[in-house]
C-alpha positions as CSV (number, residue, x, y, z in Angstrom):
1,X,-6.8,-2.4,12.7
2,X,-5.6,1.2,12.8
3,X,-3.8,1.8,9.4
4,X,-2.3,5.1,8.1
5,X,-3.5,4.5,4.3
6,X,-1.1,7.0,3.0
7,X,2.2,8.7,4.4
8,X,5.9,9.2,3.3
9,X,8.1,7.6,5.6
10,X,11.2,8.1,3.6
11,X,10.3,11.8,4.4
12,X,9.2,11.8,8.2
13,X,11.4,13.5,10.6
14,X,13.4,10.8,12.9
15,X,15.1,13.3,15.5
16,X,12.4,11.9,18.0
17,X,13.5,9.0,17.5
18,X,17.5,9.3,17.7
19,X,17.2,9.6,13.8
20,X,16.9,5.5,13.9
21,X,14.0,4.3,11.9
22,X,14.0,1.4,13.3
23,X,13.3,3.0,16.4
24,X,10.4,5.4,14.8
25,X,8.2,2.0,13.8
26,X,8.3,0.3,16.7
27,X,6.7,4.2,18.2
28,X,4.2,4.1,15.6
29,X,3.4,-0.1,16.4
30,X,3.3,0.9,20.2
31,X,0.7,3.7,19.4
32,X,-1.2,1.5,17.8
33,X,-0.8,1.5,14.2
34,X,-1.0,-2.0,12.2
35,X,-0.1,-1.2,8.9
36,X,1.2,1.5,7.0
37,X,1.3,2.8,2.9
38,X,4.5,4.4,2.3
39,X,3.7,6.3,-1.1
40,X,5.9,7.1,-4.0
41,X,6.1,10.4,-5.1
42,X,9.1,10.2,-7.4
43,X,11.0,7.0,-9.3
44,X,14.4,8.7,-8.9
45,X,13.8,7.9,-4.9
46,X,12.0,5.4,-5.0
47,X,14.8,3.0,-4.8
48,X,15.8,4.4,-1.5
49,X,12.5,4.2,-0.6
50,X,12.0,0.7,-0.7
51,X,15.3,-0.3,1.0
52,X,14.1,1.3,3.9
53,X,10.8,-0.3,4.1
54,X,11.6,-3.8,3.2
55,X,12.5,-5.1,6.4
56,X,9.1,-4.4,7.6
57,X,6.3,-6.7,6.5
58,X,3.3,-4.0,8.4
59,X,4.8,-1.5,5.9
60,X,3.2,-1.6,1.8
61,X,4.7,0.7,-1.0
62,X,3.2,2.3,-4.4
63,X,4.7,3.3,-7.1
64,X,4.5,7.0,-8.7
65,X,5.2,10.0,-10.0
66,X,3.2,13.3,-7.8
67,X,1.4,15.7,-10.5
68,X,3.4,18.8,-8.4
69,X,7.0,18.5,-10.4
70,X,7.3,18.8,-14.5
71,X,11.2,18.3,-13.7
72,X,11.1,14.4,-13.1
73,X,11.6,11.2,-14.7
74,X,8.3,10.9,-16.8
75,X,7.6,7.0,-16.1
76,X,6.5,4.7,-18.8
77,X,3.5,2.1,-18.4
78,X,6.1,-0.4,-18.8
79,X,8.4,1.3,-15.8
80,X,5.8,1.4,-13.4
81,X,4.3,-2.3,-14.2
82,X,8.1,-3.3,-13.4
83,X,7.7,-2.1,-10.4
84,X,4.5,-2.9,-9.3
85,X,5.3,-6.6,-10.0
86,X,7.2,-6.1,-6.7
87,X,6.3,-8.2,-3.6
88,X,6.3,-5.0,-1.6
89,X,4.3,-3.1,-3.8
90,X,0.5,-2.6,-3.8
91,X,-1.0,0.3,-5.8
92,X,0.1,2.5,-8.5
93,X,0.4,6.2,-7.9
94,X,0.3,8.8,-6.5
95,X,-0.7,10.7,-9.6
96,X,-3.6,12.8,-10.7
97,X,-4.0,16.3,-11.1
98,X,-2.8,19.7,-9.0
99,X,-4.0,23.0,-10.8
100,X,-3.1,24.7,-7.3
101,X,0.8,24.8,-7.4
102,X,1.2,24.6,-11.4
103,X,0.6,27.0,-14.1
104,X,0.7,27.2,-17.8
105,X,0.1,24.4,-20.1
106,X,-0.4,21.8,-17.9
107,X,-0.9,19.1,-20.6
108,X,2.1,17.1,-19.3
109,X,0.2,16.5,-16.0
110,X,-3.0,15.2,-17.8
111,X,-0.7,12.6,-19.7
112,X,1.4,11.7,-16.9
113,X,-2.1,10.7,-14.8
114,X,-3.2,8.9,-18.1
115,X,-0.1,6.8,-18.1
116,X,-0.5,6.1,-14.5
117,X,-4.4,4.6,-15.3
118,X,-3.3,2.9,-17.9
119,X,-0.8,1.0,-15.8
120,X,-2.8,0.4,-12.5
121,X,-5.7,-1.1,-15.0
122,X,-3.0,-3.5,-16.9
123,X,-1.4,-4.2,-13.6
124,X,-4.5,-5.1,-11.5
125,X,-3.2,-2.8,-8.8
126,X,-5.5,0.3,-7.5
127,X,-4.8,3.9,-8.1
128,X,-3.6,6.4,-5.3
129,X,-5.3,9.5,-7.1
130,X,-4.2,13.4,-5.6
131,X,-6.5,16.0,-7.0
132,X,-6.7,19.4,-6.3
133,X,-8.4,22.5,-7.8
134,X,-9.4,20.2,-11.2
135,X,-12.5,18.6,-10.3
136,X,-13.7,18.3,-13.6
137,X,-10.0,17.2,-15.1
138,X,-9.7,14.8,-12.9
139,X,-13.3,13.1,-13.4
140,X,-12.9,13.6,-17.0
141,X,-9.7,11.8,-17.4
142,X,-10.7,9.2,-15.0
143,X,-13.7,8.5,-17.0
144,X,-12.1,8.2,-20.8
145,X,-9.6,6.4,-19.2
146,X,-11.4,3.6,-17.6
147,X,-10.5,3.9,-14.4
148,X,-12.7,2.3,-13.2
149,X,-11.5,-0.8,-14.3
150,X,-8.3,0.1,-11.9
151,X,-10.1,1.1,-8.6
152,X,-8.4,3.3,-6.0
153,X,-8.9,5.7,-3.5
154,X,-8.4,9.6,-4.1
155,X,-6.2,10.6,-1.4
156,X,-6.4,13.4,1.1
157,X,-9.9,14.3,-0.1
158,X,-10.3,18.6,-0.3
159,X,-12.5,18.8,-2.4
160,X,-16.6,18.9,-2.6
161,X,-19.6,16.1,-2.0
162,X,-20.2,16.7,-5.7
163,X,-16.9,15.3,-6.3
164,X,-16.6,12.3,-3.9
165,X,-20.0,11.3,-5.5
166,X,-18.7,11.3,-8.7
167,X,-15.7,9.1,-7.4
168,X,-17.7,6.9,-5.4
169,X,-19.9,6.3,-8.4
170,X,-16.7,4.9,-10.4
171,X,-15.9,2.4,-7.7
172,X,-13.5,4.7,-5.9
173,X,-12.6,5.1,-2.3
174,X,-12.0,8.6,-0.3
175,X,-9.4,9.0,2.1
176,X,-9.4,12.0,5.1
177,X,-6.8,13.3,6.5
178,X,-5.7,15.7,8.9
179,X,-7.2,18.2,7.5
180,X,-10.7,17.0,8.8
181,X,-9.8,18.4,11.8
182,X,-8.9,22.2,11.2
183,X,-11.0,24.5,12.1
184,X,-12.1,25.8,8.5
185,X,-12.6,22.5,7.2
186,X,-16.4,22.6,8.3
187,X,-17.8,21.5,4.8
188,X,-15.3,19.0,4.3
189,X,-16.8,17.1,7.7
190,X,-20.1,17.3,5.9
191,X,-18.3,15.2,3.2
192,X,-16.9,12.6,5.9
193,X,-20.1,12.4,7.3
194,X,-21.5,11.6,4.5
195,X,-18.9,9.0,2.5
196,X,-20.6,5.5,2.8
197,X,-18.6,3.6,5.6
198,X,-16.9,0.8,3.4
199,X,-16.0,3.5,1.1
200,X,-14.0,5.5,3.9
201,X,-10.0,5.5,4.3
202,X,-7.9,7.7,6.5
203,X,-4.5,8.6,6.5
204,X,-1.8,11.3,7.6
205,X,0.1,12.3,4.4
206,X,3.1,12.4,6.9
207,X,5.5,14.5,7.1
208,X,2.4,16.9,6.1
209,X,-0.8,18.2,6.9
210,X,-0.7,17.0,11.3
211,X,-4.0,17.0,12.3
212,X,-5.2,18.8,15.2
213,X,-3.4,19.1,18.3
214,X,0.1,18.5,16.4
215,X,-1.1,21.2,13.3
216,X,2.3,23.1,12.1
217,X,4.4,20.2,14.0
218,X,5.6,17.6,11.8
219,X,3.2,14.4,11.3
220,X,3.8,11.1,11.8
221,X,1.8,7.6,11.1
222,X,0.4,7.6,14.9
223,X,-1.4,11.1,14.7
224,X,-4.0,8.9,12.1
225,X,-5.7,8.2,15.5
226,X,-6.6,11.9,15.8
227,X,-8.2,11.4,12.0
228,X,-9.9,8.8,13.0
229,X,-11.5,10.1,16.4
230,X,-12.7,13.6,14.5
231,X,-14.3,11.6,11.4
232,X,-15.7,9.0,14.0
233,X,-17.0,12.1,16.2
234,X,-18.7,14.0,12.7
235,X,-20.3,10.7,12.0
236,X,-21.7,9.7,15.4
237,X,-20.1,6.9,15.6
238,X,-17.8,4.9,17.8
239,X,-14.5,5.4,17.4
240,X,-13.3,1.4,17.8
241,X,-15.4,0.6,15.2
242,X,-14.8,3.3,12.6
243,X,-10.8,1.9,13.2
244,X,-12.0,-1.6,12.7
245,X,-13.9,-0.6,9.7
246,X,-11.8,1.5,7.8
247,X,-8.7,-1.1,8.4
248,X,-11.1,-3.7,6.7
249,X,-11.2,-1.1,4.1
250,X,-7.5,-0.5,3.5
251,X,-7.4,-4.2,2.9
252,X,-10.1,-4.7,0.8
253,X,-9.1,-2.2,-1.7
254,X,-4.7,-2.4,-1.7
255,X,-5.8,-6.5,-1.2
256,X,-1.5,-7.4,-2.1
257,X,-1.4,-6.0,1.3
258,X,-2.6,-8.6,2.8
């Protein structure tokens, strides 16, 4: 099954689609997509979020706060275990760290991804990890944190082999996105080629990040097939059956899902 592991649909742009969501998942069932992981980014919307999804049982949700904004409702473990009690719900996150878009004592980011660990692992659900530009954060906090016993996938992988191995090695998932197909993103193919096959996830992050031929349009759920056909091509395998695999994947790892 083709599944977009991780995207925003509260977030995508419906003026394709008369502006009637409704209308914008049947497009995204007719192009072939079986399931999709509508992420949480903030609690404050999250509400909103979920109303809009619950009609559709081939949609899953998370619950999270992103590392990007200081200027949110900081959750508590006991918050987000409410909410991943939910029938809809199927991983905690995403969280993690982002050393790229904030400066200055970024202590409040580490404790905010601790929380996060702490309540995927007492939850049972998996972790939706985002990590950029603090490799060794990230791996370090994962580590004194257990996260392991949690599980999870980091999201949107950027980042070096170095890194994925060090995920892999705690039980994790990676997930590609469309950034596997730009044109400078030669060593992280190399990674994709690399990430054992019932380790691999891929995704779109919509309304960001559409891969190659939509790149600078807004992204949508159906554009995973593009992410699936370049990290099929890098791998040298058939396309059909990196879809198949990957889809067993999803629901292996988020198995609420299910």
């Amino acid at each position: 099954m083709l599944v977009d592991s991780h995207c925003h649909l509260d977030r995508v742009d419906l003026s394709p689609h008369g502006g009637d969501f409704s209308a914008f998942v049947q497009a995204t069932r007719d192009a072939g997509v079986g399931h999709m992981l509508c992420v949480s980014i903030d609690l404050e919307s999250y509400p909103d979020m979920l109303t809009l999804v619950e009609p559709y049982p081939d949609i899953s949700v998370s619950a999270g706060v992103h590392p990007n904004d200081q200027d949110r409702h900081e959750p508590t473990v006991k918050e987000l275990l409410e909410l991943a009690a939910q029938p809809k719900n199927v991983a905690i996150g995403e969280t993690g760290l982002d050393f790229f878009r904030s400066e200055g004592d970024l202590g409040w980011q580490k404790d905010r991804f601790r929380t996060h660990i702490r309540a995927a692992i007492a939850s049972g659900k998996p972790l939706i990890i985002h990590t950029r530009d603090a490799r060794e954060d990230t791996l370090k906090i994962m580590a004194e944190e257990n996260a392991r016993d949690a599980g999870g996938v980091l999201h949107c992988f950027t980042e070096n082999w170095e890194m994925a191995k060090a995920a892999l090695d705690m039980g994790f998932y990676i997930s590609f996105s469309g950034i596997v197909t730009f044109n400078n993103a030669a060593e992280l193919r190399e990674v994709a080629a690399q990430v054992p096959l019932d380790r691999l996830l891929i995704e779109t992050d919509s309304p960001y990040l559409a891969p190659v031929p939509h790149r600078g349009k807004p992204n949508e759920p159906r554009h995973v097939r593009h992410v699936a056909e370049k990290v099929a091509e890098v791998r040298n395998m058939d396309v059909e059956e990196l879809i198949e695999r990957t889809g067993e994947n999803f629901f292996r790892l988020f198995s609420a899902a299910r």
